[in-house]
Structure formats: structure tokens, C-alpha cells
C-alpha positions as CSV (number, residue, x, y, z in Angstrom):
1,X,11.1,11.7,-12.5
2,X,10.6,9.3,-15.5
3,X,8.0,8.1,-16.9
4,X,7.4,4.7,-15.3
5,X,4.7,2.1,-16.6
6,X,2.3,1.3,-14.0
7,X,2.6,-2.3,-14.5
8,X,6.1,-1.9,-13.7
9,X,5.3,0.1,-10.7
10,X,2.6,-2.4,-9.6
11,X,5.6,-5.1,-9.6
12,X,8.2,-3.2,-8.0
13,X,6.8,-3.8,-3.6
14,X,7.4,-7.4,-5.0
15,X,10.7,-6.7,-5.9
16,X,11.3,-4.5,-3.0
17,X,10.2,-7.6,-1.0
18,X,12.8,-10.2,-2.5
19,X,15.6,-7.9,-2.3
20,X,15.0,-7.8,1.7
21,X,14.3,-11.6,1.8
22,X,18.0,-11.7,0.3
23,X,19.2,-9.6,2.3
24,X,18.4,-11.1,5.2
25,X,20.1,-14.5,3.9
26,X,23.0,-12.8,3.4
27,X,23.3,-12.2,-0.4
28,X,25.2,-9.4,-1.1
29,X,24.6,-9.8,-5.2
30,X,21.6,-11.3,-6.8
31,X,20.7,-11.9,-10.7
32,X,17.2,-11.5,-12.5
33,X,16.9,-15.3,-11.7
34,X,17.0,-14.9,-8.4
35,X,14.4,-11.8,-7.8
36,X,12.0,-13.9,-10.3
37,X,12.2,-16.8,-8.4
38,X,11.3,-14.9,-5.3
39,X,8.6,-12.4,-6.8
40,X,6.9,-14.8,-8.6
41,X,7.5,-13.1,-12.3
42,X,9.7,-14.3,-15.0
43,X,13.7,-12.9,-15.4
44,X,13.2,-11.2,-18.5
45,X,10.2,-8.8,-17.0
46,X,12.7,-8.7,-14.7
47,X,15.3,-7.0,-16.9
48,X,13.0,-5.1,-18.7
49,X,11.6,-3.2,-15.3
50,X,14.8,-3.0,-13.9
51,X,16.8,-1.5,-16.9
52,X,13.3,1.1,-17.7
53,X,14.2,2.5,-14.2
54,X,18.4,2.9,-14.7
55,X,21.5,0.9,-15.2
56,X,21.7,-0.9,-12.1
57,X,23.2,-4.3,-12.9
58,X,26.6,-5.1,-13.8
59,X,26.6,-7.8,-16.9
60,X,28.7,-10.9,-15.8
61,X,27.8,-9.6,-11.8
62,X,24.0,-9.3,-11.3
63,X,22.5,-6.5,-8.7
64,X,24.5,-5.4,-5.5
65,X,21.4,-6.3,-3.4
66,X,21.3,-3.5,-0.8
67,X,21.7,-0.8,-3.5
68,X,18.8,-1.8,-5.5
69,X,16.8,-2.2,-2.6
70,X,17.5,1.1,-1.5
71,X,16.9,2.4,-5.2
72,X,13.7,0.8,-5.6
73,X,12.5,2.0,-2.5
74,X,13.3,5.7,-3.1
75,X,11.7,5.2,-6.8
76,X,8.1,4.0,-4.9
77,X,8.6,6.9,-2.2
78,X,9.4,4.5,0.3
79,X,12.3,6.5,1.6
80,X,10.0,9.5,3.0
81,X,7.5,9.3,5.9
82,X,4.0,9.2,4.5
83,X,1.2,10.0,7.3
84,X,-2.2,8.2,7.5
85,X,-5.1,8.4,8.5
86,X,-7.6,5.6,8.7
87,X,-11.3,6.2,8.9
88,X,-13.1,3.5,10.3
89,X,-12.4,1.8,13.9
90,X,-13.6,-1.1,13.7
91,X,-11.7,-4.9,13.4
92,X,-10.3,-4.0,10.2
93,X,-9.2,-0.8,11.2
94,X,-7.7,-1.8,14.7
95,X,-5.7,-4.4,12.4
96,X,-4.4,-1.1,10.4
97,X,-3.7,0.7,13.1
98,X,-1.9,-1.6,15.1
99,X,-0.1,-3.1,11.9
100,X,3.8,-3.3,12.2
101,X,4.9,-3.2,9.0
102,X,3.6,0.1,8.1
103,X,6.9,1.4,10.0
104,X,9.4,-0.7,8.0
105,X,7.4,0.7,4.7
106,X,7.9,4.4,5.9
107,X,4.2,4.9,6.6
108,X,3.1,6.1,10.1
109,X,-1.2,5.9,11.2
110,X,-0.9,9.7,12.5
111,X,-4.9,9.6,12.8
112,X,-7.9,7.6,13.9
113,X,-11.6,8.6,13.1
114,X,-15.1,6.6,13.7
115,X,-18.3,7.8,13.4
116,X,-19.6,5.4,16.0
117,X,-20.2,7.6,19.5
118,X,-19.3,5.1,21.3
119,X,-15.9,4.7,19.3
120,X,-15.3,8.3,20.0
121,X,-13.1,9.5,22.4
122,X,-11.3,5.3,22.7
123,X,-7.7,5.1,22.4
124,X,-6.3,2.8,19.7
125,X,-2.5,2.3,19.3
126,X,-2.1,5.3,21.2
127,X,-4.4,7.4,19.0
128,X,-7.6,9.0,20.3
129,X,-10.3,8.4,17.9
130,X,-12.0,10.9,16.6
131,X,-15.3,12.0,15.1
132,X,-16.1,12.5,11.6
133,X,-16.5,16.4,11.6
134,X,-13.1,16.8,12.8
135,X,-11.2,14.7,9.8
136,X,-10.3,18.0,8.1
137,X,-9.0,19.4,11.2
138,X,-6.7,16.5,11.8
139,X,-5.5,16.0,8.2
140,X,-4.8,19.8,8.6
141,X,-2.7,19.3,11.9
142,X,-0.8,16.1,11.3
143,X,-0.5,16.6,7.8
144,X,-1.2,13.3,6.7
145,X,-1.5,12.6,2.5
146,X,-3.0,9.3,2.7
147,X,-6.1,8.1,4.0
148,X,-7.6,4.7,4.7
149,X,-11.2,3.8,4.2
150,X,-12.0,0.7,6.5
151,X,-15.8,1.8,6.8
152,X,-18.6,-0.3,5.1
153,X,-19.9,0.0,1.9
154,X,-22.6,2.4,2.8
155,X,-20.7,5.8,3.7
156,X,-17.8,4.7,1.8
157,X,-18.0,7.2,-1.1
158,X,-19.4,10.3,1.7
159,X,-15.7,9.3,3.8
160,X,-14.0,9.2,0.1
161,X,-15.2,12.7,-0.6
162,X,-14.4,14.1,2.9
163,X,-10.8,12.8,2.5
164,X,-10.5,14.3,-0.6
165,X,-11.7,17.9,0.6
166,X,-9.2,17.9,3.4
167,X,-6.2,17.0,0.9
168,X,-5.3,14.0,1.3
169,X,-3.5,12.9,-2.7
170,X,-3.7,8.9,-1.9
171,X,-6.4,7.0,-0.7
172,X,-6.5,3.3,-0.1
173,X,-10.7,1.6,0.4
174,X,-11.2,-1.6,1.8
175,X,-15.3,-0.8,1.1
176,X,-16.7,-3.1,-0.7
177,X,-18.3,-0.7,-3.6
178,X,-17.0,1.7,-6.4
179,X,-15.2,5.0,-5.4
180,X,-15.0,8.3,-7.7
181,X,-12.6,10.7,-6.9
182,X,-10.9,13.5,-9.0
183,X,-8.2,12.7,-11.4
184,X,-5.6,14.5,-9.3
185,X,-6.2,11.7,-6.5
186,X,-4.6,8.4,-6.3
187,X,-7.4,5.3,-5.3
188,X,-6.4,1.8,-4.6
189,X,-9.2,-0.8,-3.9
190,X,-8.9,-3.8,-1.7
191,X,-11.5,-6.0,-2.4
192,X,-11.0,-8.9,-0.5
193,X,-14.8,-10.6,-0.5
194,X,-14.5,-10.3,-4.5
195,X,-10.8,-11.7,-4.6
196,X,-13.1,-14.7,-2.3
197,X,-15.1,-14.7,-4.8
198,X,-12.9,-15.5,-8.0
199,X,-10.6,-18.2,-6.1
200,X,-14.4,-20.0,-5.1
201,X,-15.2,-19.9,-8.7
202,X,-11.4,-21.4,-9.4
203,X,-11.7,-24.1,-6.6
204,X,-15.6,-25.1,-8.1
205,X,-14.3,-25.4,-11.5
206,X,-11.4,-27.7,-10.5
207,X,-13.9,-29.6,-8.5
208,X,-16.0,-30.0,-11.7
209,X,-13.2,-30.6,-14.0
């Protein structure tokens, strides 16, 4: 696989997502102008991350829309069942595991673990929950590669370094803290109480403009 710039791969769900909201309108071609207007970027990045992936476009004819869907969904792995497992049971990670669009991404919640006893044992989406001591055990049997930290900030980094002794290559926090993990495993922070924070600072300093 080429080298891809991770800019350009941060952009591409975005393009992913416009391709399908054309789609579903019923465009069978579509132009740079068109996936900027609907990914919120500008038509010559556009071009640029397009044409750093493959020849795709036809000059004079734009993008046939369903191909370059389906291309930029088998360039972000898209095309290929990944398997989760989410560690944490409580709102947020009912919310995961009960969330639909997973499925139309390719991912599948294949595990549940809590280390609340009283958690233990509950079915969620169809999933028993299980206890901490058994997350190798199920990574092991369901073969899952990416996990899901929905736990507190506390034993955030003890469930990060469990995940990454049972294999899993991806892992995607919701904590509210710093993770470390080794180089040869992929972390992706979501820190929404921070992301809070920076639109509160925006909204005070329009209110003090």
C-alpha cells in the first residue's frame, strides 16, 4: 500500500460520507465541488487527496460516485469486518454497543467487559458482559483487533495496557486522560469534555467581542 498522508487519511470518512449522501440523491457522477461542499473542505484538497491515492476522475467528467466510494472505503479498510471489543458498560458503552452504524462501517462489537460485579454476567445487545480477567481470553476467541475504552479516567491506562497484551493493533479511548501504548499500536482519543471546553472558550469570546 502507498504511502498515504495522515491528513489525507484523517479526511477521507468525510469523503466516504458525501459520496453516500450522493448516492443516496441519486448522483451517479460528482466533481471536487461537489464532495467539498459536502465535507466541508475546499476542491483543491480535494484533488490533491484524491489524485495522491490513484487516477480516479475523468477530466471534463468528475468521479463515477459509487466507484470512489467503494475505492475509498477499501483504501480505509472499510471493506473487511473489524471486531470490537468495548471495555466499559456503562451509558457510553451501552451507546457503543447498541450503535447502528458500526454495521454499515464494517465494524461488529463481538465483546463486552465491565469490571463492575454487578455489570457482570448482564446482557447488552446480545453480549454477555464479561469481567476484566477474562478480556484476553475473549480477544483470543473472537478475534477481535480493536478495542474500545469507555471506562473513566482512573483505570483508563491499566484497560489500555491489558488491550494491548491481548493483541488488539487499534484502540479507540473515550477516558478523559493521556494513554501510552507501543508504537506498533494504533490510539485514537475522543475527548469530548475538552472539545466542550474549546467551543465554551469560542462562545465566551464572541460574547465579549
Amino acid at each position: 500500500m502507498r504511502q498515504i498522508p495522515s491528513a489525507t487519511v484523517a479526511r477521507l470518512p468525510a469523503y466516504v460520507r458525501a459520496l453516500e449522501a450522493l448516492l443516496a440523491d441519486g448522483c451517479v457522477t460528482t466533481s471536487s465541488d461537489a464532495l467539498a461542499d459536502r465535507s466541508g473542505t475546499s476542491p483543491s484538497l480535494v484533488r490533491k487527496d484524491l489524485s495522491s491515492l490513484g487516477s480516479w476522475g475523468r477530466r471534463g467528467v468528475g468521479y463515477d460516485t459509487a466507484h470512489l466510494r467503494e475505492k475509498l472505503a477499501t483504501v480505509l479498510g472499510l471493506t473487511t469486518q473489524r471486531r470490537v471489543v468495548v471495555v466499559g458498560v456503562g451509558h457510553l458503552g451501552h451507546a457503543l454497543a447498541r450503535y447502528p452504524g458500526f454495521a454499515d462501517r464494517g465494524f461488529t462489537v463481538v465483546g463486552l467487559v465491565d469490571a463492575d460485579p454487578a455489570v457482570v454476567g448482564s446482557v447488552v445487545a446480545g453480549l454477555v458482559v464479561q469481567p476484566p480477567e477474562r478480556l484476553g481470553l475473549l480477544v483470543e476467541r473472537t478475534a477481535a483487533t480493536i478495542g474500545i475504552i469507555a471506562t473513566p479516567a482512573g483505570p483508563a491506562q491499566q484497560v489500555c495496557d491489558a488491550l494491548v497484551e491481548a493483541g488488539v493493533g487499534g484502540i479507540l479511548t473515550f477516558a478523559p486522560r493521556a494513554l501510552r501504548v507501543p508504537p506498533e499500536v494504533d490510539l485514537r482519543a475522543v475527548d469530548v469534555a475538552a472539545e466542550l471546553a474549546i467551543l465554551a472558550f469560542h462562545d465566551r469570546r464572541r460574547r465579549h467581542a
